[in-house]
PQR file of N, CA, C, O and H, with PARSE charges and radii, in Angstrom:
ATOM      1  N   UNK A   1      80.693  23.394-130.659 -0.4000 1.5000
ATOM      2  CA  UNK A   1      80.710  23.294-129.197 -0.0000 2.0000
ATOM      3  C   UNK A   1      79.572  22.398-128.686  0.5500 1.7000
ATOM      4  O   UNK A   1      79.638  21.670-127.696 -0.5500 1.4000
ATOM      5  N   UNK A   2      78.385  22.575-129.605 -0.4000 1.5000
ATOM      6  CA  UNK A   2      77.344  22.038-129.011 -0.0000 2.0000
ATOM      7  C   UNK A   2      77.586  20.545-128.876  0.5500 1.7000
ATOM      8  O   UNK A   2      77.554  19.891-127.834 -0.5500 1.4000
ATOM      9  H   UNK A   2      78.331  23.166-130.409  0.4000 1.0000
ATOM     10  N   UNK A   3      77.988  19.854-130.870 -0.4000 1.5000
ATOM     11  CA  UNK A   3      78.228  18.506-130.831 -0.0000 2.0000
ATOM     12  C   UNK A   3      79.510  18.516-129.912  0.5500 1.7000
ATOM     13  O   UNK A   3      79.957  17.386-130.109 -0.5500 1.4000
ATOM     14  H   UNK A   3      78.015  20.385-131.717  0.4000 1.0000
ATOM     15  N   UNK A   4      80.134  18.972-129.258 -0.4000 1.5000
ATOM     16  CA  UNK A   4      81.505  18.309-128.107 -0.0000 2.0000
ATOM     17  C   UNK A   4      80.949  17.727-126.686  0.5500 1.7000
ATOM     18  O   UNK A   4      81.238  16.898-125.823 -0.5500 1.4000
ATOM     19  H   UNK A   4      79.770  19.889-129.097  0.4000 1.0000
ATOM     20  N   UNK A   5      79.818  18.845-127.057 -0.4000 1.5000
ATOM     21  CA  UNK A   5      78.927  18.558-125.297 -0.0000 2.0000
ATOM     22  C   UNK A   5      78.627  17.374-125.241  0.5500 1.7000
ATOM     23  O   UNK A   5      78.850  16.526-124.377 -0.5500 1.4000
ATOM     24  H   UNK A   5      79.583  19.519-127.758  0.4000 1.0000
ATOM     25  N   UNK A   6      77.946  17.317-126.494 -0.4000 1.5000
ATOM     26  CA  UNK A   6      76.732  15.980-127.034 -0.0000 2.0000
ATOM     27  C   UNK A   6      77.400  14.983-126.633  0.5500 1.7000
ATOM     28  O   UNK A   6      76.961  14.303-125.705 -0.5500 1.4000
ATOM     29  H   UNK A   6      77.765  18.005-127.196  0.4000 1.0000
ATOM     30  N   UNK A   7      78.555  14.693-127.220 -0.4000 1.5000
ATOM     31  CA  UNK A   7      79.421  13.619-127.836 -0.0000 2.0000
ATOM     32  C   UNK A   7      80.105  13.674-126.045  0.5500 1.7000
ATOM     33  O   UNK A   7      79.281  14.422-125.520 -0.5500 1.4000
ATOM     34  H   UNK A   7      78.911  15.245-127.973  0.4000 1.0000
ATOM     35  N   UNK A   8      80.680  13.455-125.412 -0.4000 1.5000
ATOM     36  CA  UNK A   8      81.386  14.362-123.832 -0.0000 2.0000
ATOM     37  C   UNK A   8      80.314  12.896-122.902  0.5500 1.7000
ATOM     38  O   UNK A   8      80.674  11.845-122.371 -0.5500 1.4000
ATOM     39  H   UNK A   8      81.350  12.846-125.839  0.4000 1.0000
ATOM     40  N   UNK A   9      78.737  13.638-123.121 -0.4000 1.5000
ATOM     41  CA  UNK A   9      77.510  13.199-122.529 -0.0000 2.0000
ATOM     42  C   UNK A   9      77.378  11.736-122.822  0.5500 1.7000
ATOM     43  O   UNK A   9      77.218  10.805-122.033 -0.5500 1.4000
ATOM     44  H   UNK A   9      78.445  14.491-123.552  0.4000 1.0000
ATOM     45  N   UNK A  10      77.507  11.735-124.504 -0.4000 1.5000
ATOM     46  CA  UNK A  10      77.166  10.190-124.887 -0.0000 2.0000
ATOM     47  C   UNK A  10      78.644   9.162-123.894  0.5500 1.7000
ATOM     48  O   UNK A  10      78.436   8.144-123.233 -0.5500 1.4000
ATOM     49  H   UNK A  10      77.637  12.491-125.145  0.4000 1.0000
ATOM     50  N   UNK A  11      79.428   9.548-124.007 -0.4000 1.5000
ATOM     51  CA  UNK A  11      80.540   8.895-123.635 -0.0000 2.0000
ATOM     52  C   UNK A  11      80.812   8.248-121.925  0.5500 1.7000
ATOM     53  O   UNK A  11      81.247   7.175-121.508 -0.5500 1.4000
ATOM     54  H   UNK A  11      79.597  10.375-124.544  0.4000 1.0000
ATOM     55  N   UNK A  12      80.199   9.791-121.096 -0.4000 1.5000
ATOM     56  CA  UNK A  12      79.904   9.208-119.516 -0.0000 2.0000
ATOM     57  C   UNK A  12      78.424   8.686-119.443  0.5500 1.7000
ATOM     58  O   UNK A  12      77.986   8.469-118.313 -0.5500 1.4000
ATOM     59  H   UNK A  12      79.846  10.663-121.435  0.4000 1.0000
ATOM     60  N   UNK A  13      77.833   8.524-120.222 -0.4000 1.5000
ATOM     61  CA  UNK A  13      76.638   7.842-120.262 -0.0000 2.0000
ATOM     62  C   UNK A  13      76.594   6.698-120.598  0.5500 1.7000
ATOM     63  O   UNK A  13      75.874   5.921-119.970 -0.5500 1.4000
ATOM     64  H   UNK A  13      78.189   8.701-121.139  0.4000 1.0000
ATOM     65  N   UNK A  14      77.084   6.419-121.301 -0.4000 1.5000
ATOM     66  CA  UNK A  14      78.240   4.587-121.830 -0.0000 2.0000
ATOM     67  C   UNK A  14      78.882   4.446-120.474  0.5500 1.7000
ATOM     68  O   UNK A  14      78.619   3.399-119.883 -0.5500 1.4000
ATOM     69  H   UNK A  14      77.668   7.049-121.811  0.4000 1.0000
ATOM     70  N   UNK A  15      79.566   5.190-119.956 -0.4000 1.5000
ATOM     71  CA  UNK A  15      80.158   4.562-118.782 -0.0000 2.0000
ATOM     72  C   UNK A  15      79.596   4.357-117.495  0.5500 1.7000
ATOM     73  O   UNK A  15      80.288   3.951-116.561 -0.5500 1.4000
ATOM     74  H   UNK A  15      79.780   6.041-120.436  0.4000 1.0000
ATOM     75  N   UNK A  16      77.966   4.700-117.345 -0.4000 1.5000
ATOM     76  CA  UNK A  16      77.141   4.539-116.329 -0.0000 2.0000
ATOM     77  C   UNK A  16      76.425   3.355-116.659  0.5500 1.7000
ATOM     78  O   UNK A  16      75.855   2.606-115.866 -0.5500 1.4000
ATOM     79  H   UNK A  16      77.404   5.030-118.104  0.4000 1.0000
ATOM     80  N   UNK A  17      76.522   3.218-118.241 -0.4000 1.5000
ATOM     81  CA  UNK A  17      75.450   1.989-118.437 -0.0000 2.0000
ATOM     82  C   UNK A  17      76.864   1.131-117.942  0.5500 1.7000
ATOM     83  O   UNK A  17      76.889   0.662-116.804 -0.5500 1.4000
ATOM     84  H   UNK A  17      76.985   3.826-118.885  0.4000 1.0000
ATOM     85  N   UNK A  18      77.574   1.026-118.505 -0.4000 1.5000
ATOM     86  CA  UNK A  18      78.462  -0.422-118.200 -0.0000 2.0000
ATOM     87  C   UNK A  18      78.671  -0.641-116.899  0.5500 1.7000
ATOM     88  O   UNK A  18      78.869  -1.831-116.651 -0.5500 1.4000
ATOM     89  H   UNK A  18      77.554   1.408-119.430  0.4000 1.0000
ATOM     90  N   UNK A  19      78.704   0.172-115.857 -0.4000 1.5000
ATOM     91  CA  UNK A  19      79.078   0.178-114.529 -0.0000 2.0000
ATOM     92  C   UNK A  19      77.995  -0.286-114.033  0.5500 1.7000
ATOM     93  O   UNK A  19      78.210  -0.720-112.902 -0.5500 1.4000
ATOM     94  H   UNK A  19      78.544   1.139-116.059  0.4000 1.0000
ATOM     95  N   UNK A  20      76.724  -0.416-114.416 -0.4000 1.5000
ATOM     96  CA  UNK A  20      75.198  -1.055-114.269 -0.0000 2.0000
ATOM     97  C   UNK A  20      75.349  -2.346-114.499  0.5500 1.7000
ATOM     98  O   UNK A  20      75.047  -3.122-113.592 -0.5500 1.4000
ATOM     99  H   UNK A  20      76.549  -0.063-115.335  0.4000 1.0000
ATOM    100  N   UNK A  21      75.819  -2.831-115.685 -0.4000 1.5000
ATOM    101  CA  UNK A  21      76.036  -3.815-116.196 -0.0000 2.0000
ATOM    102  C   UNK A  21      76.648  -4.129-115.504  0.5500 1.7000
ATOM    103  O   UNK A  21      76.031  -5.139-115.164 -0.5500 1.4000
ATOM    104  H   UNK A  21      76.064  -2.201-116.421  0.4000 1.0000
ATOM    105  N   UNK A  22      77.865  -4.100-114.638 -0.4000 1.5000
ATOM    106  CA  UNK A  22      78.880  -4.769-113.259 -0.0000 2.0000
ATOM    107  C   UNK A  22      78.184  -4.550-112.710  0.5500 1.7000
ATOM    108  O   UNK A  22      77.914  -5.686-112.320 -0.5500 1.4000
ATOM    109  H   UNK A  22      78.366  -3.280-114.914  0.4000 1.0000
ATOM    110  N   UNK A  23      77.279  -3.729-112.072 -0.4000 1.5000
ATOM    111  CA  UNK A  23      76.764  -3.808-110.718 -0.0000 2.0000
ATOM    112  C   UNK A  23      75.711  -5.007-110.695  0.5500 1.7000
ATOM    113  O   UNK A  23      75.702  -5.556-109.593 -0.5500 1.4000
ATOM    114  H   UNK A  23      77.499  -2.806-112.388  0.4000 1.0000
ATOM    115  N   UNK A  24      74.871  -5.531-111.566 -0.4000 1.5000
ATOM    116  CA  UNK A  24      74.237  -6.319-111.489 -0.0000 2.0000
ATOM    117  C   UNK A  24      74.720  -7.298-112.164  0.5500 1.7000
ATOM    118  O   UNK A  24      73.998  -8.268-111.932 -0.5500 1.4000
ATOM    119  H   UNK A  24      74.878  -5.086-112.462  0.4000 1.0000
ATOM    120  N   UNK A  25      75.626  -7.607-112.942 -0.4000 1.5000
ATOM    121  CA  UNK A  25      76.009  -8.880-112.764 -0.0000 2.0000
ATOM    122  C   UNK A  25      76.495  -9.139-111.158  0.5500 1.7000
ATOM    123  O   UNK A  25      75.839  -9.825-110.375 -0.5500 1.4000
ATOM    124  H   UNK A  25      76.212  -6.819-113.130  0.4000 1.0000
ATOM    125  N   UNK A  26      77.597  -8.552-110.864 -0.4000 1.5000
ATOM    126  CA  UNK A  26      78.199  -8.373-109.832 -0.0000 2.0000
ATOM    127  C   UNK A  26      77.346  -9.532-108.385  0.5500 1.7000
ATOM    128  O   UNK A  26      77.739 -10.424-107.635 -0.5500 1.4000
ATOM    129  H   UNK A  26      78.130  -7.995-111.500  0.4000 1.0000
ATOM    130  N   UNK A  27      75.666  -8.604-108.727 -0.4000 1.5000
ATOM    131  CA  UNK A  27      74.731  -8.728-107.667 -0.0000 2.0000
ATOM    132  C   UNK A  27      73.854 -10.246-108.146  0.5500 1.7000
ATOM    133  O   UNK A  27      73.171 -10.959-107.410 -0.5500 1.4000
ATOM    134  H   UNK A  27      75.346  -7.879-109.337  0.4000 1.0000
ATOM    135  N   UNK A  28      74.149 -10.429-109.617 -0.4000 1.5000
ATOM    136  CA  UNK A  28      73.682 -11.728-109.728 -0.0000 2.0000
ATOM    137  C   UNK A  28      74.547 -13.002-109.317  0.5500 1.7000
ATOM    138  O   UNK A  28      73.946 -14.068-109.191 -0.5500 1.4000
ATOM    139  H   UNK A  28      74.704  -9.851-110.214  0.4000 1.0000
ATOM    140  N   UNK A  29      75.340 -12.976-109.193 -0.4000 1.5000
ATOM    141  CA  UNK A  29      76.385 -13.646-109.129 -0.0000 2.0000
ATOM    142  C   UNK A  29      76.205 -13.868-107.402  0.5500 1.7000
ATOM    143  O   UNK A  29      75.952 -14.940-106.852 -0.5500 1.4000
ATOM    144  H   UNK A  29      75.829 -12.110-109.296  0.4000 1.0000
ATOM    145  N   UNK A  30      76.398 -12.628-106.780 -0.4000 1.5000
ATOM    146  CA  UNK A  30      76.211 -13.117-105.330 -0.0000 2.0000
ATOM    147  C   UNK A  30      75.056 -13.772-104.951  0.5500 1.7000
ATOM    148  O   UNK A  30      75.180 -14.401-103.900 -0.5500 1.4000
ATOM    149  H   UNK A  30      76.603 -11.757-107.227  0.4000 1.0000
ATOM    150  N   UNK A  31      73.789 -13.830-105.566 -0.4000 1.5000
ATOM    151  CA  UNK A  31      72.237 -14.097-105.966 -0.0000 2.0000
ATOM    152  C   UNK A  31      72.944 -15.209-105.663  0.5500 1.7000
ATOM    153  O   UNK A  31      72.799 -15.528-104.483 -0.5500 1.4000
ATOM    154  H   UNK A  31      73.689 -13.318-106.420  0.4000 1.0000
ATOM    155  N   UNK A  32      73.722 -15.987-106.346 -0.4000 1.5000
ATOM    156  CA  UNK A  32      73.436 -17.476-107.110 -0.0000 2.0000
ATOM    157  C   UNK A  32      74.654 -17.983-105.770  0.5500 1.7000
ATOM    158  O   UNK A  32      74.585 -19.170-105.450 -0.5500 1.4000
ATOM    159  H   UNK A  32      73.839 -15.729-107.305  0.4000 1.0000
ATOM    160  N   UNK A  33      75.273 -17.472-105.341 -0.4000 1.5000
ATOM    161  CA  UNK A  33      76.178 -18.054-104.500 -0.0000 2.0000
ATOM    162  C   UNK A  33      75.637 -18.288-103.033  0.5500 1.7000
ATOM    163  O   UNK A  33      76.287 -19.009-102.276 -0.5500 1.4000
ATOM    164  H   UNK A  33      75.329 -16.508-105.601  0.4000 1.0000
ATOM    165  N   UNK A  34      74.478 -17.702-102.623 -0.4000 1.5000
ATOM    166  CA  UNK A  34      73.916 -17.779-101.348 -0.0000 2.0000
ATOM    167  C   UNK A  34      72.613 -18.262-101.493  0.5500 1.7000
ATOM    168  O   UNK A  34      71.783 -18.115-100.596 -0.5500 1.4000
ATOM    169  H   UNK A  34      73.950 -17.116-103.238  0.4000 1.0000
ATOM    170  N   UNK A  35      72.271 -19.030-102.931 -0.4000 1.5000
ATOM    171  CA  UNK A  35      71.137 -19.440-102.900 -0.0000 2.0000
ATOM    172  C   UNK A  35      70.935 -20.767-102.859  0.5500 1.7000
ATOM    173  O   UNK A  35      69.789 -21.217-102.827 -0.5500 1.4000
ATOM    174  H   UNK A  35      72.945 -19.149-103.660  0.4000 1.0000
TER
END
């Protein structure tokens, strides 16, 4: 049960980093278009 938690955690935690990763590309991108 414990490793399901673990493993559950690692998985929406991958999906906060990547959504970081869009958000700032995202925000670099507008960076470069109004500069």
């Amino acid at each position: 049960m414990e490793a399901k938690k673990t493993k559950k955690w690692k998985k929406s935690y991958t999906y906060v980093l990547v959504a970081n990763a869009i958000y700032i590309l995202i925000f670099f991108l507008i960076m470069q278009l109004y500069s």
